[in-house]
C-alpha positions as CSV (number, residue, x, y, z in Angstrom):
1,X,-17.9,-41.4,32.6
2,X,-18.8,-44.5,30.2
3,X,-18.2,-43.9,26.6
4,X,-20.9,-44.1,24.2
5,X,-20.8,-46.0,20.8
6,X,-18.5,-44.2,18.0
7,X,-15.0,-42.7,17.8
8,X,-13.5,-41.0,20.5
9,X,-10.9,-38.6,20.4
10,X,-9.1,-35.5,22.0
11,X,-9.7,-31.5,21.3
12,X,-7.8,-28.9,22.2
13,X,-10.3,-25.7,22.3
14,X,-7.8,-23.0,22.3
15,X,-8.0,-19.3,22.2
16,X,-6.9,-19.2,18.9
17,X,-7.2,-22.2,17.6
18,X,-8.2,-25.8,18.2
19,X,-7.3,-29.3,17.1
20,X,-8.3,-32.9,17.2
21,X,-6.3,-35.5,17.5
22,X,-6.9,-39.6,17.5
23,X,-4.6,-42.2,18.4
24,X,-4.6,-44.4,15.9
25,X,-4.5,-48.7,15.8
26,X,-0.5,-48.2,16.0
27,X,-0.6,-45.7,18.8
28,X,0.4,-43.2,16.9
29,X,-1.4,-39.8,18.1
30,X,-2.3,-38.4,14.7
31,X,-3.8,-34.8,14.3
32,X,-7.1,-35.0,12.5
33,X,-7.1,-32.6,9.2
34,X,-9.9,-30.1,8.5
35,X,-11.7,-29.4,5.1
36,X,-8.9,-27.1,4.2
37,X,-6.7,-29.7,5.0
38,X,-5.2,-27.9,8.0
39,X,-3.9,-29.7,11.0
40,X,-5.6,-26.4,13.4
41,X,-8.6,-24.5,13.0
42,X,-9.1,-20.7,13.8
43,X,-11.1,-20.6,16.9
44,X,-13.2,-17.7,14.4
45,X,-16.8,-17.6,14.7
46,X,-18.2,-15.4,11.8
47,X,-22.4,-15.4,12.3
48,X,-23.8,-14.9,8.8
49,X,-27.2,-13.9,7.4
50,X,-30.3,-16.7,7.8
51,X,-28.5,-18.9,10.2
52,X,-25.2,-19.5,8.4
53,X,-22.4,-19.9,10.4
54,X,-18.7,-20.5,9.6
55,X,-15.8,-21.4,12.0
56,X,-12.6,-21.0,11.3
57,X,-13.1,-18.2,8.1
58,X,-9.9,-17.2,6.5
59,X,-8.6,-13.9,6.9
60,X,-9.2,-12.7,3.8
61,X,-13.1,-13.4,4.0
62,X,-12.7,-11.6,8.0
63,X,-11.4,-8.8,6.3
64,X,-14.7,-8.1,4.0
65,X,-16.9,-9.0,6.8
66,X,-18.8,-6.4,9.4
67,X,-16.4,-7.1,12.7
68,X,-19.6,-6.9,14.5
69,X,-20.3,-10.6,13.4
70,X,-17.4,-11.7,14.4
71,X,-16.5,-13.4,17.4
72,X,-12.8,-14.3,18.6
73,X,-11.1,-15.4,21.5
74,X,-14.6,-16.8,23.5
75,X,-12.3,-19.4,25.2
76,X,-11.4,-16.2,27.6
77,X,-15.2,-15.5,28.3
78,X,-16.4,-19.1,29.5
79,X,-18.0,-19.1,32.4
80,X,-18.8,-15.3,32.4
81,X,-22.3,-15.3,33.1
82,X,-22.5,-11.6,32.0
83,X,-21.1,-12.2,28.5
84,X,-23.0,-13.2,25.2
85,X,-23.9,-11.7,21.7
86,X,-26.8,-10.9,19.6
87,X,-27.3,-12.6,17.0
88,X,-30.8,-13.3,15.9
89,X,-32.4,-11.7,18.5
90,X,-30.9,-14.1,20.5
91,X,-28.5,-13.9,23.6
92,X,-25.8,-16.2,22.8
93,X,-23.3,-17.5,25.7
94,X,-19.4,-18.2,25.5
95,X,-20.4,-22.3,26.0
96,X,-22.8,-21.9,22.6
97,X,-20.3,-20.0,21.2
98,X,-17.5,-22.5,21.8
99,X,-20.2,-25.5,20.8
100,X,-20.2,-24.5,17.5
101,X,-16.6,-24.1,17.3
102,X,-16.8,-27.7,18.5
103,X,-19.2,-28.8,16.4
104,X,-16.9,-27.9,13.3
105,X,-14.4,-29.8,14.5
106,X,-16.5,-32.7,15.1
107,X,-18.1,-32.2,11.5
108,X,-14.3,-32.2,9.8
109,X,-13.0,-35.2,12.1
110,X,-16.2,-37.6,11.1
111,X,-14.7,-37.1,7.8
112,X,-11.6,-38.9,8.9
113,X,-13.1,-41.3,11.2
114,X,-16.4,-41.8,11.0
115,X,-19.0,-40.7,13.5
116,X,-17.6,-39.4,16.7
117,X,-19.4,-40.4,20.7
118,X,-16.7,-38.7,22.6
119,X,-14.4,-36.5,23.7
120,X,-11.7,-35.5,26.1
121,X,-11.5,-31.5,26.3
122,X,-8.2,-29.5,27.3
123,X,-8.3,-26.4,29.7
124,X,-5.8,-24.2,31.1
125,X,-4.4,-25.6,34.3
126,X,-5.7,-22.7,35.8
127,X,-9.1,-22.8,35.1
128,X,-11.5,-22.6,37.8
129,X,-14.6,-25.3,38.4
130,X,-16.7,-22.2,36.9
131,X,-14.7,-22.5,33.4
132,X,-14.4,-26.0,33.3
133,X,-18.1,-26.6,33.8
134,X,-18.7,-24.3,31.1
135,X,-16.2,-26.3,28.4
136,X,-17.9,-29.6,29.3
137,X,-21.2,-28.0,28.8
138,X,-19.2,-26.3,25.2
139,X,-18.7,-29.7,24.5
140,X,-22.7,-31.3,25.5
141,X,-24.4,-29.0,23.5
142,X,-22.0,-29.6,20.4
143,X,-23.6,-33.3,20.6
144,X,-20.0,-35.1,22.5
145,X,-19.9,-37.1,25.3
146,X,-17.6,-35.3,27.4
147,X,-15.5,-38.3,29.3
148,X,-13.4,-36.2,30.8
149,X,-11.5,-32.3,31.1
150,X,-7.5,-32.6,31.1
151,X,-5.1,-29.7,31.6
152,X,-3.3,-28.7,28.7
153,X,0.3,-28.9,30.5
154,X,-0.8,-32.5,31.8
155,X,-1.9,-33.5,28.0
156,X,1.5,-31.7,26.7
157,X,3.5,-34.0,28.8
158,X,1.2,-37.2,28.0
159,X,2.0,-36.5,24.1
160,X,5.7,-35.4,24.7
161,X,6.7,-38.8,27.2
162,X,4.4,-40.9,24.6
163,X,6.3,-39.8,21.3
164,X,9.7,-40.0,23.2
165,X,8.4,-43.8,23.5
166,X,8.8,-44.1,27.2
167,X,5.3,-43.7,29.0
168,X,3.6,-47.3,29.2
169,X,6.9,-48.8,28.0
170,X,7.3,-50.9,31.3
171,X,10.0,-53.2,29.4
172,X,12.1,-50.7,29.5
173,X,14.5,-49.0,32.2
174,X,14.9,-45.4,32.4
175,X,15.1,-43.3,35.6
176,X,12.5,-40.9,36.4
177,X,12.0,-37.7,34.7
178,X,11.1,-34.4,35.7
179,X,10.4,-31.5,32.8
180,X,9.2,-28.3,32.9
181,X,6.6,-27.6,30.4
182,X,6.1,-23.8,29.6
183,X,2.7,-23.0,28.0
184,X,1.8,-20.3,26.3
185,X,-0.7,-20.3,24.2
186,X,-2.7,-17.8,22.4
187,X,-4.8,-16.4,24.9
188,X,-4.0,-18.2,28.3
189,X,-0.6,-18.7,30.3
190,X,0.2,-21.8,32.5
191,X,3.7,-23.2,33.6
192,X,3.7,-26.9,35.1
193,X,6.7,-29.2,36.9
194,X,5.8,-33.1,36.0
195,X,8.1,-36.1,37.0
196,X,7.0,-39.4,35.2
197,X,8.2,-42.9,34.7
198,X,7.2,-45.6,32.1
199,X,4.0,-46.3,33.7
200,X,3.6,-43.3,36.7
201,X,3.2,-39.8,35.7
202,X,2.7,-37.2,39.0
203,X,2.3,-33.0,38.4
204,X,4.5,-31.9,41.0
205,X,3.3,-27.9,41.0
206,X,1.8,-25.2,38.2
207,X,0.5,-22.1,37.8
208,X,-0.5,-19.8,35.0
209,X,-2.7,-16.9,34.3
210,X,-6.1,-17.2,31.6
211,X,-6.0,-13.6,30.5
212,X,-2.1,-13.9,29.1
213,X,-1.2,-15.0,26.0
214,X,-0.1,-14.5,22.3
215,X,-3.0,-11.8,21.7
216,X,-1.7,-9.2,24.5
217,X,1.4,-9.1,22.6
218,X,-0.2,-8.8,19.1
219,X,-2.1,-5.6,20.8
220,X,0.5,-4.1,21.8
221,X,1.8,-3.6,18.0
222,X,-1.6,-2.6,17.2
223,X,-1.5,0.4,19.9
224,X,2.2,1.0,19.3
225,X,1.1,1.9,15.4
226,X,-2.5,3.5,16.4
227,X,-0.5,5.8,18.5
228,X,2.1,7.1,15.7
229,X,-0.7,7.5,13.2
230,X,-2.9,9.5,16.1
231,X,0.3,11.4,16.6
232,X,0.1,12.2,12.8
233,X,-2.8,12.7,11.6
234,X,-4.6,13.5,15.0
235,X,-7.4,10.3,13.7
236,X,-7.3,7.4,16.1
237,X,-7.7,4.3,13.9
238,X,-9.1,2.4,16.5
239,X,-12.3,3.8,16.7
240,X,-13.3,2.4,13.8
241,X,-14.2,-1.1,14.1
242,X,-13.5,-2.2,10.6
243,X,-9.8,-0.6,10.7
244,X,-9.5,-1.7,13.9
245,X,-10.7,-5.8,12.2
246,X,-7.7,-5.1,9.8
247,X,-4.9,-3.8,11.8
248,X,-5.4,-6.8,14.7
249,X,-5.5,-9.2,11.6
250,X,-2.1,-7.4,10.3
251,X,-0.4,-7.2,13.7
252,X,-0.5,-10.6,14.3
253,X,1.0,-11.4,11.2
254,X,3.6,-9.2,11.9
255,X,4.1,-10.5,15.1
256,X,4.7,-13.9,13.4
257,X,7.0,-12.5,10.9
258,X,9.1,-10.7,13.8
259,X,9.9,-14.3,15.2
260,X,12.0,-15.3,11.8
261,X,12.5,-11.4,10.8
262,X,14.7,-8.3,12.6
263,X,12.4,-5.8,11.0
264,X,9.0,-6.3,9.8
265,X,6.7,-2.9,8.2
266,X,3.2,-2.5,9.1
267,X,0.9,-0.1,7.0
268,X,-2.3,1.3,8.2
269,X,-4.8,2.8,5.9
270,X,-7.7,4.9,7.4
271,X,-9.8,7.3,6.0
272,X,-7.6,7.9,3.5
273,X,-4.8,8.7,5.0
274,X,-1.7,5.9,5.1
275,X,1.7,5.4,7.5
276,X,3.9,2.9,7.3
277,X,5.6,2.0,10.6
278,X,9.2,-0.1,10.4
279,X,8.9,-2.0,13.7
280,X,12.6,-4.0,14.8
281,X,12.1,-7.4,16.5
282,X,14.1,-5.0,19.7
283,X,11.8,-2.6,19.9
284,X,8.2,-5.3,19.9
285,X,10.6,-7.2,23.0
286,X,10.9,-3.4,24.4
287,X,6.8,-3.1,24.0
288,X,5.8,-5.8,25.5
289,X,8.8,-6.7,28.3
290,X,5.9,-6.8,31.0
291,X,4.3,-9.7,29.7
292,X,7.1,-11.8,29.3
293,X,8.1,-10.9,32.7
294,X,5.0,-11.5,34.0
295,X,5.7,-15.0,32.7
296,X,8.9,-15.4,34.2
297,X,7.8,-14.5,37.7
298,X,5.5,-17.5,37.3
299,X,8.5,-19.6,35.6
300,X,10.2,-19.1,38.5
301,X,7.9,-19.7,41.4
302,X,6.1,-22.5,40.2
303,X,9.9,-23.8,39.7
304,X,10.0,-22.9,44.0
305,X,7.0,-25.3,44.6
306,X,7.8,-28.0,43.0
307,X,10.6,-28.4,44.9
308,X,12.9,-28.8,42.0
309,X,16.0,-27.1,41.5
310,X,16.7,-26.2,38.0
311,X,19.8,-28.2,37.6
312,X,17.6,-31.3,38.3
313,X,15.7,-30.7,35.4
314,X,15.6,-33.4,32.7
315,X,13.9,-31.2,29.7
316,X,12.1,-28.1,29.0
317,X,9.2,-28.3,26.7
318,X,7.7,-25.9,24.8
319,X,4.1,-25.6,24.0
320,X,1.6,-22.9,22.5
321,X,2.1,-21.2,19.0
322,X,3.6,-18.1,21.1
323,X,6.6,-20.0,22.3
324,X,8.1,-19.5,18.9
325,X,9.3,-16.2,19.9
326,X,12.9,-16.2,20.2
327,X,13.0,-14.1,23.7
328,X,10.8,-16.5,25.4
329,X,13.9,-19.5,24.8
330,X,16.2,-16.7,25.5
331,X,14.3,-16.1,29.2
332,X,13.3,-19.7,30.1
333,X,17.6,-20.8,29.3
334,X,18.4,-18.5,32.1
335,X,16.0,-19.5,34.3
336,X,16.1,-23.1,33.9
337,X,19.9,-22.8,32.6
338,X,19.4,-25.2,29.6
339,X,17.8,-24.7,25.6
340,X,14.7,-25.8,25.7
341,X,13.3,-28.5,23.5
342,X,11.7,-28.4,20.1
343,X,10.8,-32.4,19.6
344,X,7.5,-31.6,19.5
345,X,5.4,-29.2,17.4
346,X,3.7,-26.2,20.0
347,X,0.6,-26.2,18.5
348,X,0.0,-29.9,18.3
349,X,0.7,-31.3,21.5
350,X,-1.9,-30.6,23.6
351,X,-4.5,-32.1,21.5
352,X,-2.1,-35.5,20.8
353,X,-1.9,-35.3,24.9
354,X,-5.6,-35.3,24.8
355,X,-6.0,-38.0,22.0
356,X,-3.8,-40.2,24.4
357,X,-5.5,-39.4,27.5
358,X,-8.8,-40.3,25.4
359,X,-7.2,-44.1,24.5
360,X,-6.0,-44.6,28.3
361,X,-10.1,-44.2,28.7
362,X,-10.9,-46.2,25.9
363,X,-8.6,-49.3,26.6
364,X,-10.2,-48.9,30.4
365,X,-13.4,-49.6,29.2
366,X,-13.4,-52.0,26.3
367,X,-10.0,-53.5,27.6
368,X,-8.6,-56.1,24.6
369,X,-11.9,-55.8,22.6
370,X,-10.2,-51.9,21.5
371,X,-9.7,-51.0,18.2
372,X,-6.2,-50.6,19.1
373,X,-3.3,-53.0,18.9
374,X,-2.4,-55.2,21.8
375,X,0.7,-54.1,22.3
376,X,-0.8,-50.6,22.3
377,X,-3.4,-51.7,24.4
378,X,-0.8,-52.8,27.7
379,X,1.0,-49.9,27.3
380,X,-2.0,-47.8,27.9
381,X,-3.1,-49.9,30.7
382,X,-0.2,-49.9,32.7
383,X,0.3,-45.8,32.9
384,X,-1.5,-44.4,36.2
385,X,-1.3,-40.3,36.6
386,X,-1.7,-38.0,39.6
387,X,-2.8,-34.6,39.3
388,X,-2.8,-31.4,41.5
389,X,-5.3,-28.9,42.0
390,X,-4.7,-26.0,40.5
391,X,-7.0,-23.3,42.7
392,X,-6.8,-23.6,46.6
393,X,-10.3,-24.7,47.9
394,X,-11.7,-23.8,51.2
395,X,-15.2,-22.5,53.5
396,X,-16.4,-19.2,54.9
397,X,-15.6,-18.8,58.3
398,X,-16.0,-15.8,60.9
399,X,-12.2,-14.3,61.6
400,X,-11.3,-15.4,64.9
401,X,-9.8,-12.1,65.3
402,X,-12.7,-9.7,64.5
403,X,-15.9,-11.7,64.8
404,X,-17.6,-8.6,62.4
405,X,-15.4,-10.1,59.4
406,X,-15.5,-13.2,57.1
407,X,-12.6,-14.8,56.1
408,X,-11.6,-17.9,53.4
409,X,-10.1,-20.3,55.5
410,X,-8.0,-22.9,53.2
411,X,-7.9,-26.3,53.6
412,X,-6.9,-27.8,50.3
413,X,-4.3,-25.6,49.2
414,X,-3.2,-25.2,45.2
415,X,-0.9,-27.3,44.2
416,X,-1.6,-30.3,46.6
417,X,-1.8,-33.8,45.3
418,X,-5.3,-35.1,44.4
419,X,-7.1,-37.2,45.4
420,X,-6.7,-35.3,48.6
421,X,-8.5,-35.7,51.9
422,X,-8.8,-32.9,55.2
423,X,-10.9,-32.7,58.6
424,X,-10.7,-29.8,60.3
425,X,-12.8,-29.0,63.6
426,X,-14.7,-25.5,64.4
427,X,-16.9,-24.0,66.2
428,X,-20.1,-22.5,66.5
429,X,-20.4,-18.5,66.7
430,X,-23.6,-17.5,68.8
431,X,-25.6,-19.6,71.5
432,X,-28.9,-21.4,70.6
433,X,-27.5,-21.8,66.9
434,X,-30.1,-24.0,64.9
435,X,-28.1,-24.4,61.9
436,X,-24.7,-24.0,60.5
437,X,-24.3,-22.7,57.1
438,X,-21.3,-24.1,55.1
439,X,-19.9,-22.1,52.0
440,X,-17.5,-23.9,49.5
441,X,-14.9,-21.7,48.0
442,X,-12.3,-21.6,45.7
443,X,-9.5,-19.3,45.5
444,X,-6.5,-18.0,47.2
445,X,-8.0,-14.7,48.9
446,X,-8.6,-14.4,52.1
447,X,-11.5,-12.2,51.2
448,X,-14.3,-14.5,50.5
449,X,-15.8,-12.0,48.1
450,X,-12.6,-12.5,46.2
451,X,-13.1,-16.2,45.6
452,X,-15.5,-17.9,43.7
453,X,-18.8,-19.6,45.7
454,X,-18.7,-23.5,44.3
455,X,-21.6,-24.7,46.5
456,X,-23.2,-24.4,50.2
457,X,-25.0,-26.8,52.3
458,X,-26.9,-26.8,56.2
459,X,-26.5,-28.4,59.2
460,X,-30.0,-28.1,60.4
461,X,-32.4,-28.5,63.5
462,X,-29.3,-28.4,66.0
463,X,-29.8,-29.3,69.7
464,X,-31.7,-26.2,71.6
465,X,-29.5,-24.2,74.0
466,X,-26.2,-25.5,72.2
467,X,-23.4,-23.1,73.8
468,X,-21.4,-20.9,71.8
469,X,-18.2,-22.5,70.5
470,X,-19.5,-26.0,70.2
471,X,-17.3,-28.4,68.1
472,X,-18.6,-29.1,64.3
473,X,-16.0,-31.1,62.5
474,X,-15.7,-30.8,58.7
475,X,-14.4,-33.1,56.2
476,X,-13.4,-32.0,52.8
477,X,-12.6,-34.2,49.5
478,X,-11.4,-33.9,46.7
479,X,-11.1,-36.9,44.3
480,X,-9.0,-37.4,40.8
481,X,-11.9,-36.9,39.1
482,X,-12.7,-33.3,39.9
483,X,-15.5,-34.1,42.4
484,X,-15.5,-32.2,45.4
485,X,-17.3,-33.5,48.3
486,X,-17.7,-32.0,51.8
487,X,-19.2,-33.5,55.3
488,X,-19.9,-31.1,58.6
489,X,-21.2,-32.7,61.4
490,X,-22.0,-30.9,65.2
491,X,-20.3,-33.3,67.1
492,X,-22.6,-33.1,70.6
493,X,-25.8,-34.1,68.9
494,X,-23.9,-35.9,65.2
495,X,-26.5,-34.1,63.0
496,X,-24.4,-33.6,59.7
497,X,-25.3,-32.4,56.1
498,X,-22.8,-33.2,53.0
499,X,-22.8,-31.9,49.5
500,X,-20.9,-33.0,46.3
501,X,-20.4,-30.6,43.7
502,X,-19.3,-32.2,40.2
503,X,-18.0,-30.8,37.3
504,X,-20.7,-31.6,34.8
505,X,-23.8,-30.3,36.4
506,X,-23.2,-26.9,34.7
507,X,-26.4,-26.7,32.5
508,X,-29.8,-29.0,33.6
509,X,-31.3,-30.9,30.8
510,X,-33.6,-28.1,29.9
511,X,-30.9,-25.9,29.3
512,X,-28.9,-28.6,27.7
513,X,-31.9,-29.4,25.3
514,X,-32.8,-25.9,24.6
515,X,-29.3,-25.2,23.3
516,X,-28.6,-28.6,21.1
517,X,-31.9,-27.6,19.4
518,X,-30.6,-24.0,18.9
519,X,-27.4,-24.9,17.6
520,X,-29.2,-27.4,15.1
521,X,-31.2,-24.8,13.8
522,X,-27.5,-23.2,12.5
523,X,-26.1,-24.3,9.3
524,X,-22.0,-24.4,10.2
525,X,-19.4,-23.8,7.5
């Protein structure tokens, strides 16, 4: 995508919070501060009376505030057609939601910079095209031109082999390396195997889960405590939404506590009764063993995948704000059998990853006419990077074996090396078929239901009397770029259809205008 006039920079849009970062003239990938002078913003949307909207609001001014304006963690909602809220007598979706989180940041980084054009935009690795379509749409209606959508393991690794000073550094010698970068974030889960040299930089395998992250574990110390003051007083303080606003605020501060702290007390007030629970960093780990072992099965077979045994491991990065608790380095050093590194700070390296990713884009385009330096400039130039996709993709078939029964036949399974390329022949299932009917789905299940429908296209006005189980050959592609494009063709008579389904054709330009003009008519904070 061409970048327009103005500043361009990366964002991570987390689940929690978000950042923007910009390398700078010296290639330095520098976090761009807010108006609080904060290097991350709450990912907080609190909708106020007349039209007033403020991101990131402080938890004091959350904790005066009805919890029925408030809206947190939207990043796990995008692409949910069936989600919004109210607000104005209006219906408002996860992608406006996240636009004016974006917008913020795009209000506090013009501070900095000056006006910003564009943007690169982190995702989980395991986002599907559904999500990812809705975070470049986020990012349309906030008013950026969305150049492209990086994984936040890929951007992790960009930042961590940039700061080390290797990646682009083609004058130097150094053997390949190959890191594991563990993710967890806030409110999403991915684990990703990278090797990289000074200018190549290929994801081997990954994995992850985008309904895992810091806030399950934070809920757990909120039920743990609901549970002994139900026991005790016989009042749940969860069903109140305002106690329930406060104790989640609490709980995650006392799950931050717990990381530096063996004991940490949490009180709970509610109608006017109070308990003070004394909660041991042992028994939180007790509480909430299943999520950390839900991240160590991943840890382990994404580890499987790649192909990599442990010992060949050059590194082990951290990344996400929950990595800071002390059992996750305690599992990941005996799975990977070394400490993991701290070089870079979790909650900043996926948005310097992005920043860098932006000025590889950048130097692309406007070449030695950047803003950057020229020494800057070749080493962006000469770094190349290959992806892998991170949900299998694959068409609607009839099961060979019970002809009453659809199945998702793969042919681009996760995990493989983009840009990728397959053919694969079938047949027709009935005589006199006029047209063939090809589904696109993505997903691992064999249950088509299961998976999500991408696109579908026909193979019309086939020959008459064509015999059952004549020959139609399809081609599917999928580029570095996201772009998926397939090709069926009925190989007696070579009538064919093709589709390409793109990542940024989420919302039309009525919807796309419709939206900028309602998120103008909101006054952000």
């Amino acid at each position: 995508m061409k970048l327009l006039e103005g500043q361009t920079v990366g964002i991570d849009l987390g689940t929690t919070y978000s950042a923007v970062a910009q390398l700078d003239n010296e290639g330095n990938p520098a976090l761009l501060e807010n108006t609080d002078d904060r290097s991350i913003t709450p990912s907080v949307v609190l909708l106020g009376e007349q039209g007033s909207v403020m991101v990131g609001p402080s938890f004091e001014r959350l904790s005066i505030e009805d919890p029925r304006h408030i809206v947190e963690s939207i990043k796990r909602q995008m692409g949910n057609k069936d989600y919004f809220v109210v607000y104005q007598d209006k219906k408002l979706t996860p992608e406006f939601i996240s636009a004016l989180i974006l917008k913020k940041l795009k209000q506090n980084a013009e501070e900095k910079v000056g006006p910003i054009a564009n943007a690169v935009i982190t995702v989980p690795y395991y986002f599907n095209d559904v999500r990812r379509k809705a975070t470049q749409d986020a990012g349309r209606i906030a008013g950026l031109n969305v150049i492209d959508i990086i994984n936040e393991p890929t951007a992790a690794t960009l930042a961590y082999a940039w700061n080390r000073g290797e990646l682009g550094r083609t004058d130097k010698e150094f053997k390949e390396r190959t890191i594991l970068v563990y993710d967890l974030g806030g409110g999403t889960f991915d684990v990703t195997v990278v090797s990289y040299t000074a200018s190549t930089f290929r994801v081997l395998a990954t994995d992850g889960d985008v309904m895992l992250g810091g806030l399950d574990w934070s809920r757990r110390i909120v039920d743990h405590v609901a549970e002994q003051f139900l026991s005790k007083f016989s009042v749940d303080p969860r069903d109140d939404p305002n106690t329930l606003q406060r104790m989640s605020q609490d709980c995650e501060e006392v799950k931050r506590q717990l990381s530096e702290k063996s004991q940490v007390p949490v009180n709970v007030y509610h109608e006017g009764k109070s308990l003070t629970v004394a909660l041991t960093r042992a028994e939180f780990e007790r509480m909430t063993a299943d999520l950390l072992q839900r991240t160590h099965d991943t840890t382990e077979l994404v580890l499987k995948q790649s192909g990599i045994r442990r010992d060949d491991l050059d590194e082990l990065v951290l990344v996400g704000g929950s990595t800071y608790m002390p059992v996750v380095e305690t599992m990941l050093k005996d799975i990977c059998g070394r400490e993991p590194t701290r070089e870079m700070m979790p909650e900043a390296a996926v948005a310097q990853g992005a920043a860098i990713h932006a000025a590889i884009l950048e130097s692309r385009q406007y070449g030695d006419d950047s803003r950057m330096a020229q020494a800057i400039i070749n080493r962006l130039r000469s770094v190349t990077t290959s992806d892998v996709n991170s949900h299998s993709l694959g068409v609607k078939i009839t099961d060979p074996s019970n002809t009453s029964r659809k199945m998702n036949h793969v042919m681009i399974p996760k995990n493989t090396t983009i840009p990728a390329s397959v053919t694969q022949k079938f047949v027709t299932t009935s005589p006199n078929q006029q047209r063939v009917h090809v589904h696109i789905l993505e997903g691992e299940a064999s249950d088509p239901d299961a998976c999500s429908l991408i696109g579908d296209f026909r193979v019309t006005n086939l020959p008459p009397n064509l015999p059952s189980g004549s020959p139609v050959e399809l081609t599917y592609s999928y580029d570095a770029s996201g772009r998926i494009h397939a090709t069926a063709i009925e190989k007696s008579s070579g009538k064919q259809a093709e589709t390409e389904i793109v990542r940024d054709s989420g919302l039309d330009g009525t919807g796309l205008d419709a939206y900028q003009s309602l998120a103008k008519g909101y006054s952000i904070e």
